[in-house]
Each structure stands twice: as structure tokens, then as C-alpha cells.
N, C-alpha and C positions, 0 to 999 in steps of 0.2 A: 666231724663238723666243727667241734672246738679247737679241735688244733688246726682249722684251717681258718678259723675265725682270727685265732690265736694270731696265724701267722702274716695274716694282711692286716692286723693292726700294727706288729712291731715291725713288718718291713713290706711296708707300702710304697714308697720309695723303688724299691726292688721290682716290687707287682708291674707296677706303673710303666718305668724301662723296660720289662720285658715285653707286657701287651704291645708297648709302641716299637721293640723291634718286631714282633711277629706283624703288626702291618706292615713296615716296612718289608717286611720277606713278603708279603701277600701279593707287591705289584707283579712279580714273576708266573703269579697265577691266576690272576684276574685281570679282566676289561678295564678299562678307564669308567668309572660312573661318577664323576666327579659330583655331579648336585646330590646324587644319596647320599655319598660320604659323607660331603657338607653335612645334611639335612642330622646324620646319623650324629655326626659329632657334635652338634650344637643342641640336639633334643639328648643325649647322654651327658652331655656337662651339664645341662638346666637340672636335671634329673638329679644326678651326684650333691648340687646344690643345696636344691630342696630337700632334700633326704640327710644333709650334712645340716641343715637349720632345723628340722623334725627333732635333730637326733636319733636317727636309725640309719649310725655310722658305718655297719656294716655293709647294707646296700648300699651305702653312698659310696665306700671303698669301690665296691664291683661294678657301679656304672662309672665310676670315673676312669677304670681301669679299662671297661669297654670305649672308651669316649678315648682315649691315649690309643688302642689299637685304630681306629678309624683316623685319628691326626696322624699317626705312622703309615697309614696310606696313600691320605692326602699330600702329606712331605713324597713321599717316595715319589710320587706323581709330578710335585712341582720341582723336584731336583733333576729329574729327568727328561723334564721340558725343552726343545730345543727353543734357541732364541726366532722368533717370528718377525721382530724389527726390522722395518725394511735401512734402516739406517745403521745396525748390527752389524757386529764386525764379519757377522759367523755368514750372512745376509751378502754383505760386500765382495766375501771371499770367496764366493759359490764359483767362480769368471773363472780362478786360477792366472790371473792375470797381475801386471806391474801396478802398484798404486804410492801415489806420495801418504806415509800418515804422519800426525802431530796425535803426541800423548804423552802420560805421563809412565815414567820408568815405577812399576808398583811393588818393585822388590828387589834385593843385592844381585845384583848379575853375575851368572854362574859360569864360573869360568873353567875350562877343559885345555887339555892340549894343544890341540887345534883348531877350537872353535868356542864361541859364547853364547849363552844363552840368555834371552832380556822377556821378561812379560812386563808389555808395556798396557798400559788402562786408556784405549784411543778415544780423541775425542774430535777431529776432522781428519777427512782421507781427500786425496783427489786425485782421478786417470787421468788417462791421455785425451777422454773426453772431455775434462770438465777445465775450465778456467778457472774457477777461483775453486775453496777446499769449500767442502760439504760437512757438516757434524756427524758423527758417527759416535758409536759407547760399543761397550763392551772390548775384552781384554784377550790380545795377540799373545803370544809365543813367539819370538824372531830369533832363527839361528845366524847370529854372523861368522863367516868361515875367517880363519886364520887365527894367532894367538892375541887375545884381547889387551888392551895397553890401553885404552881410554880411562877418563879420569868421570866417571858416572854414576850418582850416585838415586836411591830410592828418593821418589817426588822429583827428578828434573824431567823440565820437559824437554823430550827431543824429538827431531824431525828425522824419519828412514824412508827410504825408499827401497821398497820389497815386494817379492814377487807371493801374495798371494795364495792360500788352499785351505782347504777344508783338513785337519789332520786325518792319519790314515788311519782302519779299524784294522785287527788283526787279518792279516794278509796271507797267513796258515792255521791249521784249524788246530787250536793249542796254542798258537803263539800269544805274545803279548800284544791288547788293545792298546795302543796311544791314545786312540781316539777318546776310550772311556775311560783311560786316565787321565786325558786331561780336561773330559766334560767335569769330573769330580770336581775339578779343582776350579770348574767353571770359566775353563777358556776352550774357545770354541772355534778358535783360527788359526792360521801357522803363517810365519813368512820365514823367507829366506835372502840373504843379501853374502854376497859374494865378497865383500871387504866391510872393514869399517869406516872406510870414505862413505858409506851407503849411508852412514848414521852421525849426526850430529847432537848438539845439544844448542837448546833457547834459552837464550836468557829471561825466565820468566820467574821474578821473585815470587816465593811460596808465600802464602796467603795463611793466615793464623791458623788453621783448621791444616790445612795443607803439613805445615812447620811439626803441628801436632802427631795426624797420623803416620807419617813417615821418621820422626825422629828415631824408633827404636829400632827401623832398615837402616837407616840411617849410619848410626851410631853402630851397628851391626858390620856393615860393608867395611868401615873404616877400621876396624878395631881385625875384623879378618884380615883385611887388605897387612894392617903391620902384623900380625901374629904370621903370615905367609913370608912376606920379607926377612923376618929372622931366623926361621925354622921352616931350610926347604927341602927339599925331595918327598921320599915317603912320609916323614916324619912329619913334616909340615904339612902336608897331609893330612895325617890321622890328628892334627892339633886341631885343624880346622872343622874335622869332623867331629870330634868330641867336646871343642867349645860352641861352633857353631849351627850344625846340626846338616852342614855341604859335606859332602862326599864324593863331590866333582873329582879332587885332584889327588884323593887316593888310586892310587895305580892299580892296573885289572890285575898285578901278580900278587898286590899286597891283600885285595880282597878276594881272589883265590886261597890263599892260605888263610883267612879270616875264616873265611866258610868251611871250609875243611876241616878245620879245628873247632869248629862251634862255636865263637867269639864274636861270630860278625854285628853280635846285638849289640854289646859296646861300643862300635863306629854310631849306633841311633841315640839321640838325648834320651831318655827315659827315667823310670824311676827312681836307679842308683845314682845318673848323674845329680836331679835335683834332691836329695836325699842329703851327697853329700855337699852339695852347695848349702842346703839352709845348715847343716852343720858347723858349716865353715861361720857362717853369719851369725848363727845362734853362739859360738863358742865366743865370737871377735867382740859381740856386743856383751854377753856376759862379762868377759874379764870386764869390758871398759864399764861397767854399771856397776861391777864390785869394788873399783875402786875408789866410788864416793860411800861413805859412811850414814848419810844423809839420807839416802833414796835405799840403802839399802835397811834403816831404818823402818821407814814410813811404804815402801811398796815392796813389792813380790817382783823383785826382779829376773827371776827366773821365766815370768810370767812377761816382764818389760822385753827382753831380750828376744822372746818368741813372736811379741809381736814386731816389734822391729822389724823381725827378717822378715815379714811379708813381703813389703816393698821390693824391696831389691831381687828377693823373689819370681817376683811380676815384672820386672824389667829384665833378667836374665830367661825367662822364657820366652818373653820378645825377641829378647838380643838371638835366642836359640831357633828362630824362626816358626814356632809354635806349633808345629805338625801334631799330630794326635798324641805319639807319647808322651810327649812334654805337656800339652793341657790336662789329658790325663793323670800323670805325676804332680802337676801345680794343683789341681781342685784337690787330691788326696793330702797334698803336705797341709793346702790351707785349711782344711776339715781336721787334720789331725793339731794345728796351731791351734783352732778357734776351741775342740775339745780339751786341750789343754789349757786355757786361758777360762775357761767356765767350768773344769771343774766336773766336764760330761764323760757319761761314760763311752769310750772307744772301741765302733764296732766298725770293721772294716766292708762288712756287704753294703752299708748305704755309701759308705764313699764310693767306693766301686759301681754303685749304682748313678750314682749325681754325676762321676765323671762320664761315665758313658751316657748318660741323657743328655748331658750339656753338652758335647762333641755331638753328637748324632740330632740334636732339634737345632743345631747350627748350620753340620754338614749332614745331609741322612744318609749321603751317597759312598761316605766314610765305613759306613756297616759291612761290605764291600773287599774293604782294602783290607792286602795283609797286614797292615802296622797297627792298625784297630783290632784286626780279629787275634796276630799275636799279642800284645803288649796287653790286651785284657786277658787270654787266657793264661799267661804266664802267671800273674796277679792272681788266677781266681785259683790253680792248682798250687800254689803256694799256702795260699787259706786255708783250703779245703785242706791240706799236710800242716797245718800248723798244730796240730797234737803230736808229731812228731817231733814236732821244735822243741817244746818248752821244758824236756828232761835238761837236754846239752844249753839248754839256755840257764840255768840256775849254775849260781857260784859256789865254788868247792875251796876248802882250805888249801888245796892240792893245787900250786900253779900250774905242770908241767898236766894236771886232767884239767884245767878250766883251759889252754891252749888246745888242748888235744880234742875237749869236747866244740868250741871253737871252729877248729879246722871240719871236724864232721856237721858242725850244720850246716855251715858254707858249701861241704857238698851236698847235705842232702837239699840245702835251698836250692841251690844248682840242677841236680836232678828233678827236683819237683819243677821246676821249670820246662824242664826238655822235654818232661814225661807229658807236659800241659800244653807245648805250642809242636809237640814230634808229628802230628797226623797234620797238623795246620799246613807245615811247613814240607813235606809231602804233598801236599795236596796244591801249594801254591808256587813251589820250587824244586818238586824232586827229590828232595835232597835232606838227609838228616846226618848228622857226623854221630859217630860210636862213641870219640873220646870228648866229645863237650864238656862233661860234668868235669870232670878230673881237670881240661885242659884251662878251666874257670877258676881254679883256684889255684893258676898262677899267672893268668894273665889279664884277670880283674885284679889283682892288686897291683901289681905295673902300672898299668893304667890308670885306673879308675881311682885309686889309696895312694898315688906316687904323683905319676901325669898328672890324672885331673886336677889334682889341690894347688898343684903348685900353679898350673893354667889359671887354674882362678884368679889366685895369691896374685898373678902376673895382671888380669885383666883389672884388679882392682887398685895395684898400686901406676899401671898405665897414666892416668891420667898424673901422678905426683912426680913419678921418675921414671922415664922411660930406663935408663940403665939398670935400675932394680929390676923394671918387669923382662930386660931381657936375660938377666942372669936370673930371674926363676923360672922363664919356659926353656932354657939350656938343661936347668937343676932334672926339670921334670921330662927332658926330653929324654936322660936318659932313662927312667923309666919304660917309655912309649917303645926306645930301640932294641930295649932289652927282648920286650915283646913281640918285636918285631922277628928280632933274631930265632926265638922259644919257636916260635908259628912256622919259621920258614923251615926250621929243624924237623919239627912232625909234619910235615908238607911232605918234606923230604923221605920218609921214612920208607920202607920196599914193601909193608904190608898195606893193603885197606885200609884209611881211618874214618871213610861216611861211605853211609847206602844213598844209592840214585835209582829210587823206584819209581814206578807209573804211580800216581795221583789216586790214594784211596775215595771210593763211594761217596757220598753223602753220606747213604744209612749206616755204612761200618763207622762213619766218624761219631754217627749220634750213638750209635750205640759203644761207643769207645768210651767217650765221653761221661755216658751215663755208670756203663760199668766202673770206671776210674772215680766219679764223684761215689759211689759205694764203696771202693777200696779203702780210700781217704776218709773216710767218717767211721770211726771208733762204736759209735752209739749205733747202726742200723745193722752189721755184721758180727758174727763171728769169729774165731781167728781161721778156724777149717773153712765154714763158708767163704770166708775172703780168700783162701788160698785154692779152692775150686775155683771161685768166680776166675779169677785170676790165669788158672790153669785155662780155662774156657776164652778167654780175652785171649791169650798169646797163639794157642792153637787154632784161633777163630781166622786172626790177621796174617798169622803163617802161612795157613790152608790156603788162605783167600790168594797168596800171592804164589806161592805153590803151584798151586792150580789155574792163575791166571794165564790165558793164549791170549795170542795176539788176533784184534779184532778184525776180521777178512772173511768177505765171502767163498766157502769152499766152489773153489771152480772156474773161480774166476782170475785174469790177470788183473792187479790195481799199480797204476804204473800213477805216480806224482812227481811232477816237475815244479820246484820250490821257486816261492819268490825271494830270491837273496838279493835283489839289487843289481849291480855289475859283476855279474859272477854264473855257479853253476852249478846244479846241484839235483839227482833224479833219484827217486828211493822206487824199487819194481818188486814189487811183491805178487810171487807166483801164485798158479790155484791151487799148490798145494802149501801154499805158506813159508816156501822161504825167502830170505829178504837181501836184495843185493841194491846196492848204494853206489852210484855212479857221480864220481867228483863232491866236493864239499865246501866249495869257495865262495870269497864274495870280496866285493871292494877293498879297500884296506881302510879301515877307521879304527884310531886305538883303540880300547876297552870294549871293542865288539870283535866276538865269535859268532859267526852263527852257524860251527856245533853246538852251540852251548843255547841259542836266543832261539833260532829256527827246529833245528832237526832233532833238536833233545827233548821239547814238547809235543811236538809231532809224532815221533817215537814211540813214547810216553803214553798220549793217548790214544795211539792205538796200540799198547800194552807191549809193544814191541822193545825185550832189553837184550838182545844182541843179535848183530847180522850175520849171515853166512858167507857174504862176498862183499869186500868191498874194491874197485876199480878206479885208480886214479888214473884217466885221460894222458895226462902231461903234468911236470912241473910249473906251473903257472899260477902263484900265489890264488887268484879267484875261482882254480878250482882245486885248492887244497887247502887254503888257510884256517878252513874250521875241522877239518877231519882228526888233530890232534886230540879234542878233548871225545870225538866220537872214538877212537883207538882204544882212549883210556878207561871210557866210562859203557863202551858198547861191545868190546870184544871181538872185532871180526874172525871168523875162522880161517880166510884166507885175505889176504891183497894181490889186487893186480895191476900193475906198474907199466909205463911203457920204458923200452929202453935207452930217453933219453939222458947222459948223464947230469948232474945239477948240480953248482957250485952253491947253489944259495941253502944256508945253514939252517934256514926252518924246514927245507924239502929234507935233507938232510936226518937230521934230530927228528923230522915226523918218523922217517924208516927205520933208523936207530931204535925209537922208540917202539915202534911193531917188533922189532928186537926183540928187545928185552920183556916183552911180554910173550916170547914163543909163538909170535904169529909169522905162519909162510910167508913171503912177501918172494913173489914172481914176475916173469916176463910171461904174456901167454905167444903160444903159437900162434900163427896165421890159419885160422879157421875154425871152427868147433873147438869151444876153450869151457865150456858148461854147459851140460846138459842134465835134465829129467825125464823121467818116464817114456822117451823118445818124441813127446811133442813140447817139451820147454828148450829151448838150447839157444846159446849164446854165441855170435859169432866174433872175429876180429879179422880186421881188413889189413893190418900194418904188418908188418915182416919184424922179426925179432932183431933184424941188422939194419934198423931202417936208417938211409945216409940222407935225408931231405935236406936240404936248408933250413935252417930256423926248427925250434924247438916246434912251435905249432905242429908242421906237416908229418911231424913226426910220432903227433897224441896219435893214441887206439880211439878207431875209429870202431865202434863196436852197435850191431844188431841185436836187440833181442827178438826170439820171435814164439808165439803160440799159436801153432796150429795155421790161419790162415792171417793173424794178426803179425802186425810188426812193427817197433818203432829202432828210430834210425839212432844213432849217438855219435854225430864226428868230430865231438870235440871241435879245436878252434883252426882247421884246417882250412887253407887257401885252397883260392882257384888249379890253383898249378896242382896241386895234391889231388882235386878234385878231379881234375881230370884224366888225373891216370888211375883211380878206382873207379872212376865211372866207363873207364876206357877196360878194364882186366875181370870186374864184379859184379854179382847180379844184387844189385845193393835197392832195388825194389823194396820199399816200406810203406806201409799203412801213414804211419806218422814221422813227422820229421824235429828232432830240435835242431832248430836253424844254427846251421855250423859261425864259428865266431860271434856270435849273439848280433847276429842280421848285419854285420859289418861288409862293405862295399866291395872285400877283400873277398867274399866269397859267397857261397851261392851262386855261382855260374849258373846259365841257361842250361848249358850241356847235362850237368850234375842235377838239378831238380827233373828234366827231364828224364834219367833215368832212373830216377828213385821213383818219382811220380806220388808224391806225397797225396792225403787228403787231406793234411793236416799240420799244420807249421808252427811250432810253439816254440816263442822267441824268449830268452832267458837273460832279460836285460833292466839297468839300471834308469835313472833318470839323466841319462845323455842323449846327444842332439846324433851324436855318431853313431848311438848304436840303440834301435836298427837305421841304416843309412834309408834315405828316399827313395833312393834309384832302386834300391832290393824290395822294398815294398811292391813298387810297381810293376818290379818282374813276377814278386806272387798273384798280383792282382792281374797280371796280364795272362798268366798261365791258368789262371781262375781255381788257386787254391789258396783256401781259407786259412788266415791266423790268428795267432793268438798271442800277447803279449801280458809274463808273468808282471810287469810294472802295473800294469790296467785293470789284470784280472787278479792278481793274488797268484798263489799256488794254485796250478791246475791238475785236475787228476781225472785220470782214463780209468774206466773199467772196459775189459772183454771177455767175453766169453769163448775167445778163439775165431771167433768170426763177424758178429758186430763189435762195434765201441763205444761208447757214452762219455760225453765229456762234462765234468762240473767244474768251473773255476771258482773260487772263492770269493772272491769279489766281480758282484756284474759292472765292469768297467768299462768306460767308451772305448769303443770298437774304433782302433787307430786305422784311418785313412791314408793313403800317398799325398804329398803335397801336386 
């Protein structure tokens, strides 16, 4: 009881943060009761009060502590809130319809290849109903297509004209929420415009308050905008990423090798960047205070210099866009200034603690996201290993051991890192790299000791001479490229360098966790006990993965048709569990896969890490442009290919690459090309010499069937094709994916007639062409049911060989024929 007494008085702080995240986790398992909460929290703070004026501080700690768990409920509840304004953008946008808005631009506009992104803070809208604009609040998302050129900056207002929605929630079950990633950030609507004729700018001078809040976007946009101009491609890239905290216009190859190697944390502002930023400032304002004799006299300028750098401090985390790392590294540097300027003793759990209450009683919804739950664990298994540190931290007469010891804490800080965010990052991405620790200590000092400083060095003599600042992001760029070069080299390498496993438990993380905070503490362990524990940890997580099957009901067919947008993509998993993959395509938008966005989470969570078959239709980029990263990271046993030839170098480099990792890659026969147990079997409809016209007519056209079930697969086959299978095949199916994703082109009368669908599921984008009207109405006319993955999400069939069940994932309006 004393040493629990002990320990809520010296880290109260601590108590406090933690009660107020466990409410915050609370709302996942309780009701709304919003007037108890109230009542709760306002009778436990009076409580803490009275008992804090008594002096019987003890219970006054433990109702206040209770009183912070009940306000972490009530947050949790009001950040979750959707907007109810009927004048709300979120309100406005429910139509999906065109609207004019006026607002103000609330942030640097994020600019991509092909397209821009603006969140603007609206403050009147007007349709085609209204005559004059109406007031509206609350803050849009607008993507403009094509590459951005306007001259627009945080605080101007402008007037767009955009079409419109509610963002989308995840549309596969695993995949990524938009939607709840962008209530976090509390925008609650999306528009889209077609050009940037759609979007202009008003002349409406900023108003003092105005001039205020936006100067450090401000001053942000512009200061990217030249740091891009002088240093472009990847390089100017990874500048913008490291000073400014955008990652827009780093290239999907360059943060494929990022990740791969374990690096990819250095594209995020974080602790090392402001770290070494107040360095830079503490070192610039020292010299300049020891050169008067005066001040160095009468003050403690060691103590002048540190406060100095605050400021500029607080304006470079602005200028970095202030996402969670970055405020969380600013409250630590400024706790760690203010205890050096008084003279206190330096203890890193209340910082850690204050930085995470101040981020989470601002955003609660932050607790959530991986950049909060990494950039706080990395910090706290660092800590908690800091009895490791402090041998190789003491100075030796030996320079070539004080280098040596040096280089080894760099890696063990490194590994204490990986070993602290390795399940996190698992659990939110898949994905862990083998050689991080090692590949950190040489491409944080490129970066981070080379780049960053000289970017600085650059951003701060910008405003006195521009020709200085750009011969030192030149200096520092070689740095960044060296980096670049190291990353693409181990990229490049012929073995493994990261595991892409399914998303560990909950309970194996807490108990990870837990075990890992006993490793790390010297004082509660033994050294045998720790090396059981330990033995017990590895073989626990082994086992677990070991042993992990993929999640299916025995017996059953589960057949899912993905929502990829303009493209195509069916994963069929048999009743006895094995797993075949039908096409893997989608639109073409750069730095999207979705092997990598859709079918890798999916996968994933249903523990699924590699397939037995996978079947490419045709060469037609939307049904193969994400199957590269499925090849490499899912293994197929076989491929099946149709035979038609392909000049295009990514169909190409995909087969090359089934190559080189010793996968079959074939033509199948016309008929019985996979079978099981004699009631699973796989048919194909297309001749191995097929001479059709056009690549289309010439995909495999392929059935699967169980037992009395069957869905149909024809790929992006025309009328004409159709009717000479529906003329030669008893191609009779249960279900149908509507061939060329409902296009005008096909679907004949003839051909639905003799497959005699019950069921039609359409594998289409947000276009006007696909599915055409006139095809709708021939399923409408024939009086069989569809379904469209745009409306519904990813749809997925169970059977049992003879009924079916369908669930879509999203209950979407049910599209009508015009």
C-alpha cells in the first residue's frame, strides 16, 4: 500500500493520462449515458477538491484519477459525434449532389501527381435550387483532378464548385476507413471537381485574427513550394518530407524501399527531427551569447541560449504541420528546456505523460491512430532500456571505444525501438522489416545528421539569401541521395528483408507488452528469470503464428468479390480451405496498389498467407495491376494465364517475376482445369489457341462450381464471344460477375439467358459507362437481381453446395435503370 501510495504521489501525472485513456477505450464497450458521466465527473472532481483542501491527498489523487477516467469517456463520446447542423457541411452533403461553396482554404494544399488535395473551412454553399448562397460551417476535403499550378495559399478564400458526399468507410473488411480517418481529423464531407477552372480564389483581405491563424500554413506553403522548385524528383521529395511533414510527392517506389528497410519513420517529423533542430538553435545562439563578455558575465548563458530556442521551436512545429509526433516531441524538448533552466530534476515518464494528455484532451480520437500509438511506444521501450544505455554512454580515455561504444547505442536505441512499435506495426500494417536496426545506422545519419541540418541551415538563411539556401539543400541533398541509393540497394537484394504477417490479438499484444516492460527493468527480474520469460515470449508468438489457419467455415464455399473501383478482383475459398484468386486489378492511379490497400488486408484478416491458385483472365491492366505485390508477398502455387500475347512491360515483368520465384505459370486446357474431392472443380470455356479479335474475347472465361452451386467468371468478353459460348456450353450458373463490368458491350439477351443467373454482381468504378443503363434494364427485365461492388462494398457469398447467402459490406442504395 506504500509503495502504491509512494507511487501516485511521484507520478500522478502518469495516473491521471492513463485513467483518461482507459475511458477513452471504454466507449467501444459501453452505451452512451452521457448525464451519469456528467454527473460522475463533476461529483469526483468536487470530491478530489475537498479531500486536496482536507489534506488527505491520497484520496484526493484517486478521485481525481477517477474523475479523468469518466472525462475520457465523455471526450470519447463528443469526438465521435457526428455533426447534426442542419447547415453542416456533413448535413449538405448527404444529396451527393453539385453545389457552389465559399470558404476559407484551412491548410497547404497537398499536391500529388495527378491530382490536389484542399480542405477548405466552408462558410456558404448554394445548388441548383437556391438563388442566392446559404451559410454553411464545418470543413470539406475537395480533390481536384489533374496536376495543381494554382498560386493558393492557407486563409484565402475561394469559391469551387463540386460535386458532393459523405466520405467512404472501409468498403473490405480490413481495409482502410477514409471515413474514420477523416472524422479524426474532423472533416466530415468530400467533394470532387474535375479541373481547376472548378476552383477559384476571392479577394477577401484576412482580417487580424485571420493574418494570425494562418501565418504559419502560410509561411509553410511557401517555404515548400521553393524547397520543391530546387530539389526535384525523389529527392525533393523526401526534403519536403523531412522539413515539412507532406509525403505527397514522395514516389510509391521510394516508400516501398523506405519500408522495407525499416526507415520509413524518418519521412515522419518526430523526436530526432526536433531534437536536432533545437540543437542547431541552442549551439547558433550560444556561440552568439559567448561572444559578449558582458552577459557572459552577469547571466548563465547556457541557460539564455536554451531559452531562446523555444520560440523558433514553436514556429518550426507549426511550419511541420503539427501532427502528433511533432507536438509530442515539442512538449518533451519544452519540459526538458524549462528543467534545465530551473535547475529540476529530469524525469522522462511525466513528459511522456503531459505530451500524451495534451494531444489526446485536444484530439481523443488520436488514441486510435498509428502515429500516436507508434511514436509513443517507441519513446516508452526506449526508457524502459535505458539501463542499457548508460554503460556505452560514459567517456573512455580510448577514442576508437568511445566511437565504438557510440555506434552500439545507436543500435541498441534502434532496436529498442523496433522491439517497442514491431507488434504495433503488425497489427496496423503487416509489416515488420528484419534489418531496421542495422539499416538505421546508416541511413539516419544521411539523413537526419547530413540532410536535415543542412535543410534547416537552408530554411533559416531563406529569408537573407536565397543563393545560400540553395547551395545548402544541394550540400544536404547529397546526403538524402546517398540514402536513397543504400535503400534501393537492400530493396534490391534476392533474400527476404521484412515479415508480412496477419495482425496479431489484442491479448498477445498486451501480453507482449507486459512481458517486454519486465525484460527491460533490471530491478523486478533475474537474469535466468528473464531469459525464461523470454524463451516463453518468442515461442508463445511463434506458436501462435505457427499454428495459425486461415479463418473459414469447414464446408462451406466463401466466394468474395472485391470492391477495387474500375477493375476486378474474386478471392474463392473452398470447404476445404483452399484459396484461389481470380484477376487483381483496378483503375490506374499512381501510388495505389490494391494488392497492397485491398487484398493484403483482407488476406490478412482472415489469416490467409498464401494462395494455391491464382488465374489472370487477360492482360488488361484493371485485372492485373496489383497482383505484383500479391506474387511477392503471398506466393501462389500455380498461375493461370490466358494465351494472349502482351507487349505491355508490367504484364510482362508480372510473369518474369512468377519466374523467378519458381512459380508454374500456364495455359489451362479447355475444360476441367482444378479439381477436389470430385465435387470442387474449376472449368474454362476458352481454347488454348484462341484467334478472337481483340484481347478481351480472348480472357478465360472460367466456372467455378460446388456441388449444385456456381458462379460464373467471363472476364471482359463481348457480345460476339458470348455468343458462341453460349452457342457450344452449358455455362448454366447460380451467380454471375457481369462480364465487362456491366458494359453495353456485353451481356447479350442470348448469353444471360443461358447462364440464367440468380444473381449479378457488378465489379465497377464510379463511371457513368460502367454499368451502362440499357444493361441494367435487361437484368431488370429478365427479373434478376444485382448488385453493384461501388454501392455495396466488397460482396461475399457463402454455400453450402446448394443454398447461398449473400453479405455486402456496405448496405448501399440499390441502383435502379434510369
Amino acid at each position: 500500500m506504500n509503495s502504491l501510495r509512494a507511487f501516485l504521489d511521484q507520478q500522478l501525472l502518469f495516473c491521471v493520462t492513463l485513467f483518461y485513456i482507459f475511458g477513452l477505450l471504454l466507449i467501444n464497450f459501453s452505451a452512451s449515458l452521457p448525464t451519469v458521466e456528467y454527473i460522475c465527473f463533476f461529483v469526483l472532481t468536487a470530491a478530489s477538491l475537498v479531500f486536496f483542501a482536507v489534506r488527505r491527498n491520497n484520496l484526493a489523487r484517486v478521485f481525481l484519477c477517477l474523475s479523468f477516467f469518466f472525462a475520457g469517456i465523455i471526450s470519447a463520446h463528443q469526438s465521435g459525434k457526428i455533426p447534426d447542423s442542419k447547415n453542416h457541411i456533413y448535413t449538405i452533403s448527404s444529396k451527393n449532389s453539385d453545389i457552389v461553396l465559399i470558404g476559407v482554404l484551412n491548410s497547404m494544399v497537398e499536391k500529388y501527381e495527378d491530382h490536389a488535395q484542399l480542405v477548405v473551412l466552408t462558410n456558404q454553399y448554394r445548388t441548383p435550387l437556391h438563388e442566392n448562397f446559404i451559410p454553411a460551417t464545418g470543413k470539406i476535403i475537395l480533390r481536384v483532378q489533374g496536376r495543381w499550378d494554382k498560386d493558393l495559399l492557407p486563409g484565402d478564400t475561394v469559391i469551387a464548385r463540386a460535386k458532393v458526399s459523405h466520405p467512404e468507410p472501409a468498403s473490405t473488411e480490413g481495409g482502410f476507413d477514409y471515413k474514420n480517418y477523416l472524422s479524426r481529423k474532423n472533416i466530415w464531407a468530400q467533394g470532387y471537381l474535375r479541373s481547376q477552372v472548378l476552383i477559384e480564389h476571392l479577394e477577401t483581405p484576412l482580417i487580424p485574427f485571420q493574418q494570425l491563424r494562418y501565418l504559419p500554413e502560410r509561411i509553410r506553403a511557401r517555404l515548400a513550394d521553393y524547397v520543391s522548385k530546387q530539389i526535384n524528383g525523389s529527392d525533393g521529395g523526401l526534403y519536403l518530407a523531412l522539413l515539412f511533414g507532406t509525403k505527397t510527392l514522395v514516389d510509391k517506389e521510394t516508400i516501398d524501399h523506405f519500408q522495407e528497410t525499416g526507415v520509413m519513420h524518418v519521412l515522419t517529423i518526430s523526436g530526432l527531427h526536433i531534437s536536432i533542430f533545437g540543437v542547431m538553435l541552442y549551439t547558433i545562439f550560444y556561440f552568439m551569447l559567448s561572444r559578449s563578455e558582458w552577459l557572459m558575465l552577469r547571466t548563465n548563458i547556457r541557460k539564455l541560449a536554451a531559452l531562446l530556442s523555444v520560440i523558433p521551436l514553436i514556429i518550426y512545429s507549426l511550419l511541420a504541420g503539427g501532427n502528433t509526433p511533432v507536438i509530442r516531441a515539442l512538449f518533451m524538448a519544452l519540459v526538458v528546456i524549462l528543467a534545465l533552466i530551473t535547475d529540476r530534476r529530469k524525469s522522462l515518464l511525466p513528459l511522456i505523460s503531459f505530451a500524451a494528455f495534451f494531444i489526446l484532451l485536444i484530439q481523443p480520437a488520436s488514441l486510435y491512430t498509428a502515429s500516436f500509438q507508434l511514436s509513443f511506444a517507441a519513446v516508452i521501450a526506449i526508457l524502459c532500456g535505458k539501463e542499457m544505455l548508460q554503460p556505452l554512454l560514459k567517456t573512455s580515455d580510448s577514442t576508437p571505444l568511445n566511437i565504438l561504444n557510440r555506434l552500439t547505442a545507436g543500435l541498441v536505441v534502434s532496436l529498442l525501438a523496433t522491439i517497442g512499435v514491431a507488434p504495433l506495426l503488425l497489427f496496423h500494417f503487416n509489416h515488420i522489416s528484419l534489418i531496421g536496426p542495422l539499416t538505421n545506422l546508416i541511413v539516419e545519419p544521411l539523413i537526419c545528421l547530413w540532410g536535415l541540418p543542412f535543410g534547416f541551415a537552408a530554411l533559416l538563411s531563406a529569408p537573407f539569401s536565397s543563393t545560400m539556401a540553395e547551395i545548402l539543400l544541394q550540400i544536404g541533398n547529397i546526403g538524402l541521395h546517398a540514402a536513397l541509393i543504400f535503400t534501393k540497394w537492400l530493396y534490391t537484394l534476392p533474400f527476404s528483408i521484412s515479415l508480412w504477417l496477419p495482425a496479431p490479438p489484442a491479448v498477445l499484444l498486451i501480453v507482449y507488452y507486459f512481458i517486454l516492460f519486465l525484460l527491460l527493468q533490471q530491478k523486478f527480474l533475474k537474469r535466468r528469470s528473464k531469459v525464461v520469460l523470454f524463451s516463453f515470449c518468442s515461442v508463445l508468438i511463434i506458436g501462435y503464428y505457427m499454428l495459425m489457419t486461415p479463418i473459414h467455415e469447414h464446408g462451406k464455399t466463401e466466394i468474395t468479390c472485391f470492391s477495387v473501383g474500375q477493375g476486378s478482383s474474386s478471392l474463392i475459398v473452398t470447404p476445404s480451405g483452399k484459396t484461389i484468386l481470380i484477376d487483381g486489378g483496378s483503375g490506374y492511379s499512381p501510388g495505389y496498389n490494391i494488392g497492397e490497400t485491398v487484398l493484403r488486408p483482407y488476406l490478412f484478416t482472415k489469416h490467409i498467407r498464401s494462395l494455391d491458385h491464382l488465374i489472370i483472365t487477360h492482360p488488361d491492366s484493371d485485372h492485373y495491376n496489383g497482383l505484383d505485390f500479391i506474387i511477392r508477398h503471398f506466393s501462389p502455387r500455380h498461375i493461370w494465364i490466358s494465351s494472349i500475347p502482351s507487349k505491355l512491360s508490367s504484364y510482362t515483368n508480372l510473369i518474369s517475376h512468377a519466374h523467378q520465384h519458381d512459380i508454374p505459370v500456364a495455359t489451362p486446357k479447355k475444360g476441367n482445369f482444378i479439381s477436389y474431392n470430385g465435387k470442387i472443380r474449376f472449368d474454362n470455356f476458352t481454347e488454348e489457341d484462341c484467334s478472337y479479335e481483340g484481347d478481351n474475347d480472348c480472357g478465360l472465361v472460367v466456372r467455378y462450381q460446388h456441388e449444385k452451386f456456381s458462379m460464373l467468371f467471363p472476364a471482359d468478353i463481348t457480345e460476339e464471344r458470348e455468343k458462341i459460348v453460349a452457342g457450344r456450353e452449358n455455362i448454366q450458373s447460380t451467380v454471375l460477375l457481369a462480364p465487362h463490368h456491366g458494359s453495353k458491350s456485353s451481356s447479350s439477351s442470348a448469353f444471360l439467358k443461358k447462364v440464367r443467373p440468380e444473381e449479378i454482381i457488378i465489379s465497377s468504378g464510379r463511371s457513368k459507362y460502367f454499368p451502362e443503363q440499357s444493361v441494367l434494364k435487361r437484368y431488370h427485365s429478365l427479373n434478376i437481381r444485382y448488385n453493384l461492388t461501388r454501392e455495396n462494398g466488397s460482396i461475399t457469398l457463402e454455400s453450402d453446395g446448394h443454398k447461398y447467402l449473400m453479405n455486402p459490406t456496405l448496405k448501399g442504395d440499390i441502383l435502379t435503370p434510369q
